[in-house]
MARPA-637706 format. One record per residue (C-alpha): x, y, z; residue in one letter. Coordinates in steps of 0.001 Angstrom, whole numbers, plus 524288, in hexadecimal, padded with zeros to 5 digits. Layout:
<recs>
XYZA/...
</recs>
This chain:
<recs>
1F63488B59BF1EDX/1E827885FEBEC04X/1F07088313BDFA8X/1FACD87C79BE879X/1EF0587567BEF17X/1F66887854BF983X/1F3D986B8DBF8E7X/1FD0086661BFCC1X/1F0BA8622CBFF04X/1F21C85B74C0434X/1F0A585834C0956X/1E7E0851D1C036DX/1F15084945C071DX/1F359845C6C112BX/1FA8C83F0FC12F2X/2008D83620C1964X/1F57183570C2459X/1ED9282BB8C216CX/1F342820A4C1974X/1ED088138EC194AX/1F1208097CC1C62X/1F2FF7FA71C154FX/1FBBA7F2CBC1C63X/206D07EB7FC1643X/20BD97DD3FC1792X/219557DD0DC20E2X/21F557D21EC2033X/224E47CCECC2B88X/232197D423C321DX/23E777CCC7C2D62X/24B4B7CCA4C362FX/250FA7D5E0C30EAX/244827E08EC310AX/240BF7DC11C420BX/24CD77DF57C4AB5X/252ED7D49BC51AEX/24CE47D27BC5EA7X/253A77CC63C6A6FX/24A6F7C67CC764DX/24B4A7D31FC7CC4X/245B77DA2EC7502X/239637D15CC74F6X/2360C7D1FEC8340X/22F207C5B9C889BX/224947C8E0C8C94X/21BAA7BF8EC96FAX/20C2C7C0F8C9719X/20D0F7CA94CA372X/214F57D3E0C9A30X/209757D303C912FX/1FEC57D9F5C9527X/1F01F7D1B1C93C5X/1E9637DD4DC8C25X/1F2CA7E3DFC839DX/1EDDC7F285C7FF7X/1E9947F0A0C7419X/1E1FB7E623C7AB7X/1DBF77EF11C84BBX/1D0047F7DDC7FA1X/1CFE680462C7CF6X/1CFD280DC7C88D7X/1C5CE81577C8B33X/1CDFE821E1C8B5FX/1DB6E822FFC82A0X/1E38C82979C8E82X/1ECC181FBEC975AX/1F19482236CA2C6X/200448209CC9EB8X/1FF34829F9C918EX/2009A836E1C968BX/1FA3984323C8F18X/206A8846BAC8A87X/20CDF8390EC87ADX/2122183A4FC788CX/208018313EC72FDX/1FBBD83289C7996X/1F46C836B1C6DD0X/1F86B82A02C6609X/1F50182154C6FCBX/1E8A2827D8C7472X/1E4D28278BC6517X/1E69F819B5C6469X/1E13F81779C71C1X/1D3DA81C61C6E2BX/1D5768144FC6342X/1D56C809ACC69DBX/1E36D80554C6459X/1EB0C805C4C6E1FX/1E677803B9C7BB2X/1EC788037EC8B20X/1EED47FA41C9365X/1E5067F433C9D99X/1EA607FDBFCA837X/1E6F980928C9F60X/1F58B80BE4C9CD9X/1FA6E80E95C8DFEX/2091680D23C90D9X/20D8381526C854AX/21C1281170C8751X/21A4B804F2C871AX/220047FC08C7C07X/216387F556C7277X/217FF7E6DDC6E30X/215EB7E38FC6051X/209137DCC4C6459X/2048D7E78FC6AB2X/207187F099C5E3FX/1FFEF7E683C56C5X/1F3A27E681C5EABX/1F5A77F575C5C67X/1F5797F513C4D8FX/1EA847EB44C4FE8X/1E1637F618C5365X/1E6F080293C4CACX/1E60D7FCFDC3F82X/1DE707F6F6C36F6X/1E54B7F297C2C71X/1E4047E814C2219X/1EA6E7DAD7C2103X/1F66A7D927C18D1X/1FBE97CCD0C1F1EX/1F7B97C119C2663X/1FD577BC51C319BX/203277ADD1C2F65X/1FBF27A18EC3527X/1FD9A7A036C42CEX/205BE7AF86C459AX/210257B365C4B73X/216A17A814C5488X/2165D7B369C608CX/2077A7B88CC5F36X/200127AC5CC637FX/1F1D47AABCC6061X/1EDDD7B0D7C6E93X/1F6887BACBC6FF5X/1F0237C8BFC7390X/1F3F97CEEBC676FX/1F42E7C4E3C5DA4X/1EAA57CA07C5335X/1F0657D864C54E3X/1FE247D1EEC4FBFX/1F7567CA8EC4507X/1EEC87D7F8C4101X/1FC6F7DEC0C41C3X/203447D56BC3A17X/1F98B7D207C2EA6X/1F6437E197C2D84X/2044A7E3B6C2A7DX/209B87ED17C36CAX/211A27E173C3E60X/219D67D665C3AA2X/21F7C7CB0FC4107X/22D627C771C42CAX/2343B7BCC6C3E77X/2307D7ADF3C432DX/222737B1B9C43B2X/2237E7BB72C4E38X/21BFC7C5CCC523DX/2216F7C9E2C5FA9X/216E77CFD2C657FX/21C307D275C72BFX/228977D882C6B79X/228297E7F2C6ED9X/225677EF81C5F71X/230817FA1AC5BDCX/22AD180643C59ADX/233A3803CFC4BC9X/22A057F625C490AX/21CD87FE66C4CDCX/21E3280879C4295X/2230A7FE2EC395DX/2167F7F6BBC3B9FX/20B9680189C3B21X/2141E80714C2DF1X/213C17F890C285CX/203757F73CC2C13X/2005080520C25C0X/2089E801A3C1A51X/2108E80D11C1BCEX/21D98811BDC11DEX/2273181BD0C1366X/226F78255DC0700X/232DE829D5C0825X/240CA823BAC0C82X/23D8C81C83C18B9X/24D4981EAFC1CE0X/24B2382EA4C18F1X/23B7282ED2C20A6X/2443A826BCC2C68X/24FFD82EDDC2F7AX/247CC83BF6C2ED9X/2402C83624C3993X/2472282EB1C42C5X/253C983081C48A8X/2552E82349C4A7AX/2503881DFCC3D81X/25CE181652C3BE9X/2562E80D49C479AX/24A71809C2C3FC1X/24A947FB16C3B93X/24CB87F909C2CE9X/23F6F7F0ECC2C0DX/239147FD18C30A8X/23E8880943C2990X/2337E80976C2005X/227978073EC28D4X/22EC2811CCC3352X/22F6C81B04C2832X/2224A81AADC22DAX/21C7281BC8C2F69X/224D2826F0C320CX/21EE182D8CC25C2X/20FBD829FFC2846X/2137582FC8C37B2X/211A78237CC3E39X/22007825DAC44CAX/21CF982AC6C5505X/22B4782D2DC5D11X/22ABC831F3C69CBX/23344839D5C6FF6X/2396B83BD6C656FX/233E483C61C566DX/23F36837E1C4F71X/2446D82C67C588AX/23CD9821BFC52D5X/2426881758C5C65X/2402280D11C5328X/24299800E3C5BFDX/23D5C8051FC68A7X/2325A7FE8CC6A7CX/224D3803B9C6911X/21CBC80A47C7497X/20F1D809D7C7680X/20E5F819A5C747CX/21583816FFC6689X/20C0D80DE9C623AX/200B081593C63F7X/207F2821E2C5E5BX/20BD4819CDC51FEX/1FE0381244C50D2X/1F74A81E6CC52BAX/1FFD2825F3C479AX/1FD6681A80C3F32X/1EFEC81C65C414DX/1F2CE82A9DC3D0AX/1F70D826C3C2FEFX/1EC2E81D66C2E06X/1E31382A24C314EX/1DAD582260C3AC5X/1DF5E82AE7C4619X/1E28F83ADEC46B1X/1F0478401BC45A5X/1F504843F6C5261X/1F5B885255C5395X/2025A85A8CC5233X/1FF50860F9C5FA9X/1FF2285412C675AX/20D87852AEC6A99X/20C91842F6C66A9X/20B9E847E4C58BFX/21C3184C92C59F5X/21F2483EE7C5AFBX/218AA83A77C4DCDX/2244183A9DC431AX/221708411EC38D7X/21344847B3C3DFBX/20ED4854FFC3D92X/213158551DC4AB3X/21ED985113C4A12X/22BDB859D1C48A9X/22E7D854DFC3C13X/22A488597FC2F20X/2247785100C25B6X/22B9484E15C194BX/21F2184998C0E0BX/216A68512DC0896X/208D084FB8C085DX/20668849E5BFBA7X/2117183F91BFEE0X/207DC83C8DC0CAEX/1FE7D839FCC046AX/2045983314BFC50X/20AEA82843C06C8X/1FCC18277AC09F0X/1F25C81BC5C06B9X/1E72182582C0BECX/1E75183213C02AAX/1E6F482AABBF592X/1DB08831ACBF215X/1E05C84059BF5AEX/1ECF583D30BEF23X/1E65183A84BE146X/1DC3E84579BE302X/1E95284DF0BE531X/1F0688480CBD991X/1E40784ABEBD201X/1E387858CBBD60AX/1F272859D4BD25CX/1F56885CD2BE05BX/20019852E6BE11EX/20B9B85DB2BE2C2X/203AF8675CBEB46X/2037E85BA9BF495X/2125B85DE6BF4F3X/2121F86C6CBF6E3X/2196E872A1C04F3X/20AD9877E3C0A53X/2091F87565C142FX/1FB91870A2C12D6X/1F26C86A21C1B46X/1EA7E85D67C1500X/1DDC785756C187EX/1DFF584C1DC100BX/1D56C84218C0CEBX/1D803835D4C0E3DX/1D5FF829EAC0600X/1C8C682567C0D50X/1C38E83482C0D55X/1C3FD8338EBFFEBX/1BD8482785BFF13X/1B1C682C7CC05C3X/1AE428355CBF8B1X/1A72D82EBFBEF45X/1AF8C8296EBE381X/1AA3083034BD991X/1AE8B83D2BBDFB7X/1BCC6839E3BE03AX/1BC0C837F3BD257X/1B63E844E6BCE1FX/1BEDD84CB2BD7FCX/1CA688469EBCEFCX/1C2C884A9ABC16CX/1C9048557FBB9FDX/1BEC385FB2BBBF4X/1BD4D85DE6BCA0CX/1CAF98608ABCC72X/1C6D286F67BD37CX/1BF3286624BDD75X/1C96685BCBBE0CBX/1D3C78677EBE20DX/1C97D86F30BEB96X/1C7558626ABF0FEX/1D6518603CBF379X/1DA0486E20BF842X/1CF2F86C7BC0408X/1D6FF86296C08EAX/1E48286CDFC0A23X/1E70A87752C14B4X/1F0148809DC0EFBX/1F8EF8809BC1BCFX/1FE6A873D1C266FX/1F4B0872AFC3200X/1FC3686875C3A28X/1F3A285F88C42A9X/1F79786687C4E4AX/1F24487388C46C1X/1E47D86DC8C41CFX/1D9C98746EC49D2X/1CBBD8760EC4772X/1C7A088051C3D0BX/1C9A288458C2F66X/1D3F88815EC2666X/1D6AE887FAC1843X/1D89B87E34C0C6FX/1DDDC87F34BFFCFX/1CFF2880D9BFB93X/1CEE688C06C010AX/1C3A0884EEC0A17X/1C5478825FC17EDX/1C358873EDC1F3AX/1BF6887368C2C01X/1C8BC86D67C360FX/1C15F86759C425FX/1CAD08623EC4F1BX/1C62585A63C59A9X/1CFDD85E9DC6436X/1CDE485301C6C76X/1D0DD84AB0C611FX/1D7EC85103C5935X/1D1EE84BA9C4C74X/1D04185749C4255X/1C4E685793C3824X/1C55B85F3EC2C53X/1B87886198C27D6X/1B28285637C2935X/1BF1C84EC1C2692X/1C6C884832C32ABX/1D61984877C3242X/1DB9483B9BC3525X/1E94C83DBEC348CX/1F200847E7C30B8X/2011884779C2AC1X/20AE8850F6C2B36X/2119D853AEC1C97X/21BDD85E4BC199DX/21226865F9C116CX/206D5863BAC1A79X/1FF5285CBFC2447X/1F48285340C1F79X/1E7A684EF9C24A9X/1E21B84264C202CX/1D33E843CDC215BX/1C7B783A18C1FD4X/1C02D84362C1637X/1C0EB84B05C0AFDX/1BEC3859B8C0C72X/1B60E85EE4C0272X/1B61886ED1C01C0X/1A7AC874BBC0439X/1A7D487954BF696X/1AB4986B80BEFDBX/1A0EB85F24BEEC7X/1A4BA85122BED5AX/1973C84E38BECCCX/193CA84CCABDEE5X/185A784EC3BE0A5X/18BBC85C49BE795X/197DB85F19BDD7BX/18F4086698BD298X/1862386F78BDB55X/195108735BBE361X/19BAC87580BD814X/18EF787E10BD381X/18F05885B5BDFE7X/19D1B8870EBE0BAX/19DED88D14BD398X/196F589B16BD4A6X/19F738A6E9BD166X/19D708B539BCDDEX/1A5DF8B7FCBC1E8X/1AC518C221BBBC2X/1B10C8C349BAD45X/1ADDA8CA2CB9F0BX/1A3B48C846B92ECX/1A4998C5EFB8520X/1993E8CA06B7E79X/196B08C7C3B7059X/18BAF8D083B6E8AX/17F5C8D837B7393X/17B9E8E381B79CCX/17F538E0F3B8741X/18B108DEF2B8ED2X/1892E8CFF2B8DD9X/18D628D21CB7F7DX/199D28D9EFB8041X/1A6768D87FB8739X/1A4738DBACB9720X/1A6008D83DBA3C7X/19F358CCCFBAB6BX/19C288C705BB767X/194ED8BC84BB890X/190EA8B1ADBC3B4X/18A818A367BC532X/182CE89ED3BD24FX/17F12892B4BD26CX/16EE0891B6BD5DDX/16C1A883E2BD4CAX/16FC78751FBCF85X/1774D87B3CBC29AX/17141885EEBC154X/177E7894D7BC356X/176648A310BC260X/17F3E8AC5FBBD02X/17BF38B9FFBBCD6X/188648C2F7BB568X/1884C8CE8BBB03CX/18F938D4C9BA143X/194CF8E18EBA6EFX/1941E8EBE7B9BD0X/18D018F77BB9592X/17FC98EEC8B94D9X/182348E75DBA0FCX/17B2B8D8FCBA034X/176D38D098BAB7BX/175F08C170BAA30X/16EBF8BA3FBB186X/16ED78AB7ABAD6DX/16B6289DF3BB2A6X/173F4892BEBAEC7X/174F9882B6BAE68X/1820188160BB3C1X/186B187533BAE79X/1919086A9BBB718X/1A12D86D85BB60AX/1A5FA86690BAAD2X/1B4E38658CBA64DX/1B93286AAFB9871X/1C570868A5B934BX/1CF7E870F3B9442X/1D2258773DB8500X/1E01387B6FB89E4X/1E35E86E85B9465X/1E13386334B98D8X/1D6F085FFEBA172X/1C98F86557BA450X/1C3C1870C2BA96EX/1B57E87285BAFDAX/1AA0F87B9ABABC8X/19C6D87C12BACACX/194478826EBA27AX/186DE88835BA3A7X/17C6988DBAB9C54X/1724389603B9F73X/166918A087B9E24X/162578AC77BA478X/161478BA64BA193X/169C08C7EEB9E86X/1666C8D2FABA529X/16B478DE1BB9C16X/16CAF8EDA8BA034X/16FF18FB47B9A67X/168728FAF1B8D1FX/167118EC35B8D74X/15FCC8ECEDB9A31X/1584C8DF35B9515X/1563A8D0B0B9C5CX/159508C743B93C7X/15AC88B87EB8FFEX/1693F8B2A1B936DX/170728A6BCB90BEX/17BC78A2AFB951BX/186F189846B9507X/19494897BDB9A48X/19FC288DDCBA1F5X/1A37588DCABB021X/1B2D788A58BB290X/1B5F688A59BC0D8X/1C33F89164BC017X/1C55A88D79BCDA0X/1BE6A88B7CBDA54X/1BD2A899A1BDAF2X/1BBEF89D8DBCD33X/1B21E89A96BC096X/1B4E289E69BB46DX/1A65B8A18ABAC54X/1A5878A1D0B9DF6X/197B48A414B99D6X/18FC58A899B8B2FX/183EF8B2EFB8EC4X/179B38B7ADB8479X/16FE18C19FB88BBX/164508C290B7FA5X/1612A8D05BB8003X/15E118D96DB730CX/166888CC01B6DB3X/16F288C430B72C8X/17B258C941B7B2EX/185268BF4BB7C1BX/191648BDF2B8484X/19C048B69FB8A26X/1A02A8B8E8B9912X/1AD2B8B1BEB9DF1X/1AE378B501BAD2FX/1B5448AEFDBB854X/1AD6D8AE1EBC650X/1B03D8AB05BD31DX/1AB3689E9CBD926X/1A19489FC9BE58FX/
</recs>
């Protein structure tokens, strides 16, 4: 499983869960991409129809529950999120009036203030010819327009009093997060939707790759997309907020909240996701860093493994926090045991869905345990001292994208730290045989060893052993323990580490050689593993002469 990295690891890859976001340029809807509309289905509306303080006019409340959203209405945790976000707001009776449709100025004063995203367009001289100067929501449209989510229609329209399809709302948050299907948007479609065929041809893209990032919220019913019906308050927030999701700026909602069986795609959804964790991480902007650390530790096809695994995957701004310099040594050769510890303390060897996670222990591939923390009032989960921000479901897995890396209590990133870890980490008690090339005690002749190092200080060690045999020999010696180096590999390519040390001390002899004598010694550390060292060391004992020999051993790291 360690071998496997069970890694799916990832995790570390999470996937899918927070990808950034850079806008693209839309051009303008054509004919042929905006159905035809008919007067009807652009009600007039007169300035008693339009309310003087539109709700995302209004302030914040002071409390995220209205009067008309019921504890168990679908979507009350979407819009009570973006409530006490102050991104959606109610109206100056206190009402929310979930089922009520949204016009496409009202979902751009929306994007207004759940994004901030940059510029990739400008807005012509003088606008659209229907958003004058004063109107209410004028700079929302422009914001929405120049930052790539909406685009006018044809004669320099904008229509803001037109109601938005639900079909033209995902289009526009998948065209401002610059989201792509990876796989057949027709295939991703159809396995969705039972009424994909209704989804307009300018949208089958954008529909798709927000169905794949989980953007996608149907209620009653998860796979009736409705396409052209047009967009209710309740749906905005639950699509904004899932957005928000992806963009890891808000926490996943929580498998045992019954809005989370109306997500497409989600962990708590009905359906069972179809890409694998490495391929979430790759349609991602955000794990960029993880992925190459992966590809460095060869961990590519674990990624791709059934598991399941759990991930807390790093994302590309956790990374950033670490100094420079110790990205680049976790991707040297020689500190390729590190990076892989590193990695592995990122995997749970088994799926804990969202609606599992509780507070305690959990078991990594490291064989070290993270701490999981959950606010219950909240929800939001902290893994040591790492806070999820969103999670996605993958069919090996379930991924966490966190805002820190997690660093196993025996591993240092601090260079100033690294060596005196390392030193501590490597004390064993060893086992193994001597090869003695003359003298009278069992240090020259062929016997049986054991051996040990503890580190006392800085570089410096003891390691008392003894040469098991007819004249039994104690050694007692101090040595200078010098820093892991890599040696070429005689028989590969590559590099392998060791650290070499040198030393003095003295022999302790017994039987007829009962003597206390000078010793000096010399020999190579190879960490083996994490748990074992392999210890190759030359003794001489100067007692009536000078007993030499060599003892090979292989110890057990404390």
């Amino acid at each position: 499983m360690r071998s496997l990295f069970g890694l799916s690891l990832t995790s570390t890859a999470l996937l899918a869960v927070g990808v950034s976001a850079a806008p693209v340029v839309i051009s303008a809807p054509s004919l042929a991409q905006v159905p035809t509309q008919t007067p009807d289905q652009v009600p007039t509306q007169t300035p008693e129809q339009v309310p003087t303080q539109t709700p995302e006019q209004a302030p914040a409340p002071a409390v995220v529950n209205f009067p008309d959203v019921q504890a168990d209405y679908w979507a009350l945790p979407f819009i009570q999120g973006l409530a006490a976000r102050n991104i959606i707001a109610g109206f100056p009776d206190g009402t929310f009036r979930p089922e009520q449709a949204v016009t496409r100025a009202e979902f751009a004063a929306m994007i207004q203030k759940a994004f901030s995203q940059s510029l990739v367009r400008q807005l012509p001289p003088g606008g659209f010819k229907d958003v004058p100067a004063g109107f209410w929501a004028a700079s929302a449209i422009q914001e929405a327009y120049e930052s790539g989510f909406m685009a006018g229609y044809p004669n320099n329209l904008f229509l803001p009093n037109q109601q938005i399809p639900k079909v033209q709302a995902i289009a526009a948050i998948a065209n401002g997060l610059n989201l792509t299907p990876t796989d057949s948007a027709e295939n991703i479609l159809a396995s969705n939707f039972t009424d994909a065929g209704q989804i307009p041809t300018y949208a089958i893209n954008q529909v798709a790759a927000a169905t794949q990032a989980n953007l996608v919220v149907n209620y009653p019913d998860i796979k009736t997309l409705s396409p052209d019906r047009a967009l209710t308050r309740a749906e905005a927030a639950a699509h904004l907020y899932q957005a928000l999701v992806r963009l890891g700026q808000v926490p996943a909602i929580p498998t045992n909240v019954a809005a989370a069986n109306y997500i497409v795609g989600g962990p708590g959804s009905t359906q069972q996701a179809t890409t694998d964790i490495l391929s979430l991480a790759e349609s991602s902007n955000n794990f960029t860093t993880l992925l190459s650390l992966v590809r460095t530790a060869g961990l590519e096809e674990a990624l791709k493994q059934p598991g399941p695994y759990t991930l807390f995957a790093p994302t590309d701004q956790a990374f950033a926090a670490l100094p420079p310099e110790t990205l680049q040594r976790l991707q040297q050769p020689e500190n390729k045991e590190k990076l892989l510890s590193i990695l592995r303390y990122h995997v749970v060897p088994n799926q804990v869905t969202p609606n599992e996670i509780a507070s305690g222990e959990l078991q990594t591939l490291e064989e070290r345990t993270v701490n999981v923390k959950v606010d219950p009032a909240s929800n939001q989960v902290v893994v040591n001292d790492a806070t999820v921000q969103a999670s996605v479901q993958a069919s090996n897995g379930v991924v966490y994208a966190v805002d820190r890396v997690l660093v196993p209590p025996n591993v240092s990133l601090d260079p100033e730290q690294e060596v005196e870890t390392a030193r501590r980490g490597r004390n064993y008690v060893a086992v193994g045989g001597n090869i003695g090339f003359g003298g009278n005690t069992a240090l020259g002749s062929g016997n049986f060893a054991v051996t040990s190092k503890f580190s006392v200080f800085n570089n410096f060690s003891i390691r008392p052993g003894a040469i098991i045999g007819d004249d039994t020999i104690f050694l007692v010696p101090i040595t200078y323990d010098f820093a892991f180096r890599g040696v070429n590999n005689p028989v590969g390519g590559g590099s392998f580490p060791v650290s070499p040390y040198i030393g003095a001390g003295v022999s302790i002899g017994t039987g007829d050689n009962s003597d206390v004598s000078f010793l000096l010694t010399g020999g190579l550390d190879y960490p083996l593993s994490r748990q074992f060292t392999v210890n190759a060391a030359v003794n001489a004992a100067f007692v009536d002469g000078a007993d030499v020999g060599l003892l090979l051993g292989i110890g057990y790291n404390f």
